[in-house]
Wavefront OBJ file of the C-alpha trace (Angstrom):
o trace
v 69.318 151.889 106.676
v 66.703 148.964 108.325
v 68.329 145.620 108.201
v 66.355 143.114 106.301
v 64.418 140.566 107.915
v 66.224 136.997 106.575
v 64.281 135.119 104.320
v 64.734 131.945 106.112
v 63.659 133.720 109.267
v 60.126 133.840 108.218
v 58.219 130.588 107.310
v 54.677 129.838 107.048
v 52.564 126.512 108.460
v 48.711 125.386 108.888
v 48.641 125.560 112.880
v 46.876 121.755 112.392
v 50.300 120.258 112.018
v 52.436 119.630 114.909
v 54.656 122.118 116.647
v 57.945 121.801 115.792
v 61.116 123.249 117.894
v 62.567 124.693 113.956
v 59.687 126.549 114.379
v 61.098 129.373 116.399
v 58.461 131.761 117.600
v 55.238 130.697 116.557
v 52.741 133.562 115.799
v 49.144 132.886 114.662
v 47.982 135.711 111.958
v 43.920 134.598 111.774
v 41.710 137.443 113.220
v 39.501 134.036 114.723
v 40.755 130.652 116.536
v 40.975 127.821 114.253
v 38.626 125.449 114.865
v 39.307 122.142 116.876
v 42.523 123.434 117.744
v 43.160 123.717 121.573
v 45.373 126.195 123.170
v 48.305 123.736 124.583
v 48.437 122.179 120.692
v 48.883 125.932 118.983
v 52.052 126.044 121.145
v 51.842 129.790 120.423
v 53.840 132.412 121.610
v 51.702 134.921 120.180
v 48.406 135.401 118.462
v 48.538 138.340 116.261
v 45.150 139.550 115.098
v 46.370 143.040 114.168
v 48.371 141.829 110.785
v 45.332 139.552 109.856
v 42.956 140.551 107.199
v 40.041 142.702 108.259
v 36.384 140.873 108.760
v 35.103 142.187 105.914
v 38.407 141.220 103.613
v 38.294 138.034 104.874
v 34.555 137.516 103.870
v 34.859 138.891 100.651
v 37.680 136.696 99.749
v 36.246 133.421 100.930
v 39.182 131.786 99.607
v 37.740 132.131 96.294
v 40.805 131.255 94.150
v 39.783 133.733 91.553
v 39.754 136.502 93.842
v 43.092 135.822 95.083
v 44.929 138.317 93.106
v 42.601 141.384 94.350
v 42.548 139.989 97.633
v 46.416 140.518 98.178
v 46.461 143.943 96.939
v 43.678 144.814 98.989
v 45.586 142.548 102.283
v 48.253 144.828 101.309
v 46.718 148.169 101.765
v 45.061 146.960 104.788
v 48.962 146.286 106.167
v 50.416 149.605 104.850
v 47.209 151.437 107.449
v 49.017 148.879 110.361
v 52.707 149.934 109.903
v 53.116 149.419 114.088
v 51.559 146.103 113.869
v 53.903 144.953 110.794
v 56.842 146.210 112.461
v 56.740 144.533 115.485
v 56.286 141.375 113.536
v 59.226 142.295 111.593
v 61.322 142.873 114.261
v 60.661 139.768 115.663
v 61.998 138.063 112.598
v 64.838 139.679 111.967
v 66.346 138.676 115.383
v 64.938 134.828 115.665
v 62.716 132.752 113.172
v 59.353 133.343 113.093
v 56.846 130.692 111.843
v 53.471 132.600 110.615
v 50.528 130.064 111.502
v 47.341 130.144 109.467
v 44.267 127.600 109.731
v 43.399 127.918 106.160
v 43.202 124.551 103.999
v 45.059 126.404 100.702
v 48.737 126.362 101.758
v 49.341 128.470 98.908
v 46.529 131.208 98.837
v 46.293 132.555 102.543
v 46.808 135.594 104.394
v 49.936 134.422 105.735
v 51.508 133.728 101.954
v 51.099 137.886 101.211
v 51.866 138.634 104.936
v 55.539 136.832 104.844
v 56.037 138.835 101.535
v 55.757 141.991 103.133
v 57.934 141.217 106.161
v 60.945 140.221 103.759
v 60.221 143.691 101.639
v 58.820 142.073 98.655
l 1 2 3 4 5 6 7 8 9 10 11 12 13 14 15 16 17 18 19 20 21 22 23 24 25 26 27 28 29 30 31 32 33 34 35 36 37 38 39 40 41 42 43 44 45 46 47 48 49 50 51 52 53 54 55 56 57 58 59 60 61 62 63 64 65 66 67 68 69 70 71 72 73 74 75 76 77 78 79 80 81 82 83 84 85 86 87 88 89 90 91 92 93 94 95 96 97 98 99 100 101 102 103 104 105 106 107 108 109 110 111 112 113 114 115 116 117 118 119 120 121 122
């Protein structure tokens, strides 16, 4: 049996706000570098681009609000074709807490929101 990755071992943050030591590892999941944002402020220990959404996902979507439900199913797929790249992620997690960084502006509709689903095995 695979031993669950602990809910409160994954959490999700726009890389914009401070670093935080209750961060744990901090792993940015954008396929591009947020803008304005200089290395030494991302504080990151790693920068992902294999989980993110593919270019052309991420274009479609546009964070279109109405497309949001399509967009995670698609995200979704995309993840099940990187099974390497998710597990290493949730390895990670279910050993120290992870904080998945994002530079979207909807804290609530971003690629990190479907991508800490699928690490906890929802």
């Amino acid at each position: 049996m695979v031993a669950r990755v602990p809910a409160d071992h994954v959490a999700i943050k726009r890389i914009y706000l401070p670093a935080d030591p209750g961060d744990g590892v901090r792993v940015l999941v954008d396929r591009l570098w947020p803008r304005g944002v200089s290395k030494a402020r991302a504080a990151l220990d790693a920068w992902k681009r294999d989980v993110a959404p593919s270019d052309g996902l991420r274009r479609w979507y546009g964070h279109e609000p109405a497309r949001w439900p399509e967009f995670c199913e698609r995200y979704r797929a995309e993840l099940r074709d990187r099974p390497e790249a998710v597990e290493s992620l949730r390895a990670l997690a279910r050993h120290a807490p992870v904080t998945l960084l994002f530079g979207a502006r909807d804290e609530v509709r971003n690629e990190a929101v479907v991508l800490r689903e699928v690490l906890l095995g929802r």
